[in-house]
N, C-alpha and C positions, 0 to 999 in steps of 0.2 A: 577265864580266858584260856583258851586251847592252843594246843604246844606254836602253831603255826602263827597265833597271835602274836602270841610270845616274841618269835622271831622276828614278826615285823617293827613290834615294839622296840627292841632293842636296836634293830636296824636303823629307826629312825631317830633313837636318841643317840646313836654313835654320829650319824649326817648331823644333828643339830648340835653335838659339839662340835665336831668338826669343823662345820662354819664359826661357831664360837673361840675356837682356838682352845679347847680346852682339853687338853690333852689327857687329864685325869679320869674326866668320864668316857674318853674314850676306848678308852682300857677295858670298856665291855667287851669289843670285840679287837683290840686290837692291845699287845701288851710290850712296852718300853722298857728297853735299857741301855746305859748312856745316853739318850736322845735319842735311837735308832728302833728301830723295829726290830723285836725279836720273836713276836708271832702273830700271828693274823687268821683271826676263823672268818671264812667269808661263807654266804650260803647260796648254793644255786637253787631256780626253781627247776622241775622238771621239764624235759621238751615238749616243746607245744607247737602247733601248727596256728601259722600266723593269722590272725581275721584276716576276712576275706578284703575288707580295704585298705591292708595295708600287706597284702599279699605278693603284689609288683616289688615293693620296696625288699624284701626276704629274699636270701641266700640260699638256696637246700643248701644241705650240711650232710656227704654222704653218710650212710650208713643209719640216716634216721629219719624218723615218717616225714611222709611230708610225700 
């Protein structure tokens, strides 16, 4: 599996706890104490220009292609 797999894997098993209420496995990407959040890695993807049919619906965002 390659690193970006990787990432998505873990992505989706944090949403599937998270619906689950399970806050232990959520701890992949998010890390508790007290009951509180005390860190969170979240991952952007790069910018991307929008398909062309959903291109209406897209904001430009200065300073980036598009």
């Amino acid at each position: 599996m390659d690193g970006d797999a990787k990432v998505r894997a873990r992505i989706m098993e944090h949403w599937q706890a998270s619906e689950q209420g399970d806050s232990v496995a959520e701890h992949a990407i998010m890390e508790f104490s007290g009951g509180l959040v005390a860190h969170e890695t979240q991952y952007f993807a790069d910018p991307f220009d929008p398909p062309e049919w959903r291109a209406a619906l897209a904001e430009h965002m200065p300073g980036r292609s598009g």
